[in-house]
C-alpha positions in Angstrom: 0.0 0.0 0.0 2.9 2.5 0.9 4.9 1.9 -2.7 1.5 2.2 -4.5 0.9 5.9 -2.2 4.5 6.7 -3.4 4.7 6.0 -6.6 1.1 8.4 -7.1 3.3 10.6 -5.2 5.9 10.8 -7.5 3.9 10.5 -10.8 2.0 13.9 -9.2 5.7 15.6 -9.0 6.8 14.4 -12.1 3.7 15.3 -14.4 4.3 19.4 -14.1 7.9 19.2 -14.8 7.5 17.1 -17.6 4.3 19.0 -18.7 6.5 22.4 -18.9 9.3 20.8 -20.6 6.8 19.9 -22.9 5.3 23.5 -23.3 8.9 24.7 -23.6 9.3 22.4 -26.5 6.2 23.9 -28.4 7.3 27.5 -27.7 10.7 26.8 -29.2 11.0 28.2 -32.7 11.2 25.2 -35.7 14.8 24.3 -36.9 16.4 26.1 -39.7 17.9 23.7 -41.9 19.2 25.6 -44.6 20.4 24.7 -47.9 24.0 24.1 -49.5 24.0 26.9 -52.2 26.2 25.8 -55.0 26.4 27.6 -58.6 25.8 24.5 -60.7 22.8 22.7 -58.2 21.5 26.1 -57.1 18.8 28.0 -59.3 17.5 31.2 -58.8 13.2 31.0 -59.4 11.3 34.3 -59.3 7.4 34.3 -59.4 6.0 36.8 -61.8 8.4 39.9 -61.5 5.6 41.5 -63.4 4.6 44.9 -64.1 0.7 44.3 -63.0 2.4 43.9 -59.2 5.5 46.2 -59.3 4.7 48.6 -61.4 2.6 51.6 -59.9 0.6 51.8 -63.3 -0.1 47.8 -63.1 -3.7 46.7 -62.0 -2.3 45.1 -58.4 0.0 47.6 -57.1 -2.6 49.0 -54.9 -3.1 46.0 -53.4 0.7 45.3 -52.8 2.6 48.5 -53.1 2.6 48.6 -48.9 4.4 45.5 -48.2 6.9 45.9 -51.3 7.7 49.4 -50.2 8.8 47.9 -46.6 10.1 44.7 -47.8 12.3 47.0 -50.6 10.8 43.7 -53.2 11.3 45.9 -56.2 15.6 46.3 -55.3 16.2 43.0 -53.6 14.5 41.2 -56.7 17.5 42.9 -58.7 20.3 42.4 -56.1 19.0 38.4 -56.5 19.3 38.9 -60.3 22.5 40.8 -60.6 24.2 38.2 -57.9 23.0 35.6 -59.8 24.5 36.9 -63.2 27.8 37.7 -61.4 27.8 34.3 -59.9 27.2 32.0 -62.9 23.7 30.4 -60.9 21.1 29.8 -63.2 18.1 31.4 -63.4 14.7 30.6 -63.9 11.4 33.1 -64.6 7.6 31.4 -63.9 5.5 34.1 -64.9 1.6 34.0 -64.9 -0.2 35.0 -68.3 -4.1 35.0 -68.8 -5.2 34.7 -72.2 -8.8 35.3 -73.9 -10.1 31.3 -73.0 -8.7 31.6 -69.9 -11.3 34.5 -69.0 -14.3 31.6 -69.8 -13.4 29.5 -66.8 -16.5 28.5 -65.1 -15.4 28.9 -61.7 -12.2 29.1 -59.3 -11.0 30.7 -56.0 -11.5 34.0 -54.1 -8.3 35.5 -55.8 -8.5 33.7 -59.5 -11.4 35.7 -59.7 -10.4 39.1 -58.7 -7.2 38.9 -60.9 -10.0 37.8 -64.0 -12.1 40.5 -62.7 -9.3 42.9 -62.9 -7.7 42.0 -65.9 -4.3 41.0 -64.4 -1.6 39.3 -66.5 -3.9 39.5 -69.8 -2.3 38.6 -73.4 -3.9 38.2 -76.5 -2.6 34.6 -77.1 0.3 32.2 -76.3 1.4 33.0 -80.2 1.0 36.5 -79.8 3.1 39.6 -78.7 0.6 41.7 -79.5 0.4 45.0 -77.2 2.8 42.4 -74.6 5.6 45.1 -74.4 5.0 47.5 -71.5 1.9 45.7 -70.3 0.8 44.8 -67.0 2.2 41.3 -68.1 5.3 42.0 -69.2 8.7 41.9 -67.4 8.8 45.3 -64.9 11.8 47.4 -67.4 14.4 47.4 -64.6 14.6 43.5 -64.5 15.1 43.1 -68.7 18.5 43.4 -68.9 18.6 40.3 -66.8 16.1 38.3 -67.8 16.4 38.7 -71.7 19.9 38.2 -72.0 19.6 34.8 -73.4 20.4 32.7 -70.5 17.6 33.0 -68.2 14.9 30.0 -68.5 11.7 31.5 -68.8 9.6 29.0 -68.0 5.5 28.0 -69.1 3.3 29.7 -67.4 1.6 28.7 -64.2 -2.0 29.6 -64.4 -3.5 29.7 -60.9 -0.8 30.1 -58.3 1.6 26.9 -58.0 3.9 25.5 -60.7 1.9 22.3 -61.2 0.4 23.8 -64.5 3.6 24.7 -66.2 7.5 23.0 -66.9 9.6 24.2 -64.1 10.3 21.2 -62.3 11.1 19.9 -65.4 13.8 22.1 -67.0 14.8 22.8 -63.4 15.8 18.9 -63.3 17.3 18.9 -67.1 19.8 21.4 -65.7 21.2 18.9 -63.1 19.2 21.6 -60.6 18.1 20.2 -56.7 17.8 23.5 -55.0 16.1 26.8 -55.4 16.5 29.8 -53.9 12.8 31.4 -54.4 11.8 35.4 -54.6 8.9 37.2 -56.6 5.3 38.3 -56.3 3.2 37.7 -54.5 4.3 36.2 -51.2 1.0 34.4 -49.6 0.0 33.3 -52.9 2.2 32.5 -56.4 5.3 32.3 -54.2 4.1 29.8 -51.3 2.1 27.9 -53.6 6.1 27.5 -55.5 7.7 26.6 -52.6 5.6 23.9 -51.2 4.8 22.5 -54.3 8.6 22.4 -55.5 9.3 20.7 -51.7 6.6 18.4 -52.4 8.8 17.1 -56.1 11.6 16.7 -53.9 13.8 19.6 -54.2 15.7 21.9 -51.3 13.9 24.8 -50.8 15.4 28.7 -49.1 12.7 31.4 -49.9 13.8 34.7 -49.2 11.4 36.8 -47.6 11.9 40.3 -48.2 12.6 40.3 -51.9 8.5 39.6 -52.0 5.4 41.5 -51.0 1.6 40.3 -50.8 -1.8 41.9 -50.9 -2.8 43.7 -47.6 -7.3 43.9 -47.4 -8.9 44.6 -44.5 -8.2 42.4 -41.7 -5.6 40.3 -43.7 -2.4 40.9 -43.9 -0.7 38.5 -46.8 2.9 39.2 -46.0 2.7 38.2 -42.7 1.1 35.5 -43.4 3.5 34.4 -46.3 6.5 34.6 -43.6 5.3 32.6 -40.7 4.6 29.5 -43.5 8.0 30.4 -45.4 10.1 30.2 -41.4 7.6 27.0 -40.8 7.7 25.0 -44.1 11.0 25.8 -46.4 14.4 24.7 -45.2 15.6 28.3 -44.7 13.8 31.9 -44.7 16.8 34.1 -45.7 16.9 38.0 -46.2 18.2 39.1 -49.5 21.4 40.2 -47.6 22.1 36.9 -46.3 21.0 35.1 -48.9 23.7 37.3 -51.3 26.5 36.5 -49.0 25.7 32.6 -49.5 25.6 33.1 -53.2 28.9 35.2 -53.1 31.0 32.5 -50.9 
C-alpha cells in the first residue's frame, strides 16, 4: 500500500515538470535547416516579377505596393538577379499570363477571380506579342537586362498560383538543378504555392522573404502571413542580404 501511495506521489511531481518541458518544447522556434548553395545545383526562381504587381501603373500595385515598399521587393529582386549573373547560378522566370479562353473559366477561387475581374496578367494569345511590351504582363523594365539576355529560363506559365500547370520542375531537373533559392510576387499566394509545391517534387527549398510583398485587405495581412509558412515549411527563410553572401562564398 505504501509503494503504490509513493509511486502516485511521484507521478503527481513528475507530471508538471515534464508538462513544462513539454510547453517549452512547443514554444521553441522550428529548426532552420538551410540549404548548401552551389552555382551548378542552385537555381534562382522568381514568381512573376511583373509589371501588374510592381509597377505603380499595373492593375495590383494597390493592393501590394505597402508591403513591397517595406520589404524593398522591387531592389532585392535585382540584387538576386545581378548576384545571380555575377555568380554564374542559373536562373529561372515562372510568370503568370491570362489569355482570352482563360477568361471563360467556369469557376475558381477567391483570388483567380479578382485577378479575372481585374484583368491581371492579360495577353492576347500564347502566339501573340501583341500589345505584350510594356503591359501589365510583361517583365517590370528594370529586370530586362537580366532576364532577356539569353540565358535565363523563362519557363511556361503557371496559371493559378503553384507551378503544377507549367515545366519548371522539369527544366529545373534537365539542368542537373536540386535547390532553389525562391523570390517574386506575391508572397502568400504564387510564391508559397512555388515553394511547397517544388518541396513536395523533392527539391531543397530557401525562400527569401523580403525580396516579396503580398496583398494587404482589410483584416488580412498576406505578408505576414507568407513569412510565418516560409520560417515553418522551407528549409531556410533568408533576407536578400544573407541570402547574397551565401551566393557570393
Amino acid at each position: 500500500m505504501r509503494k503504490t501511495l509513493l509511486y502516485f506521489v511521484m507521478l503527481a511531481l513528475l507530471v508538471p515538470v515534464h508538462l513544462h518541458s513539454y510547453a517549452a518544447g512547443l514554444a521553441a522556434p522550428p529548426p532552420s535547416p538551410g540549404i548548401k548553395v552551389e552555382p551548378n545545383k542552385t537555381a534562382l526562381v522568381i514568381t512573376d516579377p511583373q509589371n501588374d504587381f510592381l509597377s505603380p501603373k499595373g492593375v495590383a500595385w494597390n493592393l501590394v505596393k505597402d508591403s513591397v515598399a517595406e520589404n524593398h521587393t522591387i531592389e532585392n529582386i535585382e540584387l538576386l538577379l545581378k548576384t545571380a549573373k555575377d555568380k554564374k547560378f542559373k536562373v529561372f522566370i515562372s510568370p503568370h499570363y491570362y489569355y482570352p479562353y482563360d477568361q471563360t473559366w467556369l469557376f475558381g477561387g477567391a483570388m483567380e477571380h479578382l485577378m479575372h475581374d481585374i484583368k491581371m496578367y492579360q495577353r492576347k494569345g500564347p502566339l501573340s506579342l501583341e500589345g505584350f511590351r510594356g503591359s501589365g504582363a510583361d517583365f517590370l523594365e528594370r529586370y530586362k537586362p537580366y532576364i532577356e539576355d539569353g540565358q535565363t529560363i523563362i519557363v511556361s506559365p503557371h496559371k493559378i498560383f503553384g507551378p503544377e500547370a507549367n515545366d519548371l520542375g522539369l527544366q529545373m531537373r534537365k539542368q542537373g538543378i536540386s535547390s532553389v533559392i525562391l523570390a517574386g510576387m506575391s508572397g502568400n499566394l504564387c510564391v508559397e504555392s512555388h515553394m511547397r509545391e517544388l518541396i513536395e517534387q523533392g527539391f531543397e527549398v530557401a525562400v527569401v522573404h523580403d525580396a516579396t510583398g503580398s496583398a494587404r485587405m482589410k483584416g488580412l495581412d498576406g505578408d505576414q502571413a507568407a513569412k510565418v509558412n516560409f520560417r515553418m515549411i522551407a528549409s531556410a527563410s533568408w533576407s536578400t542580404a544573407e541570402t547574397i553572401d551565401k551566393m557570393k562564398k
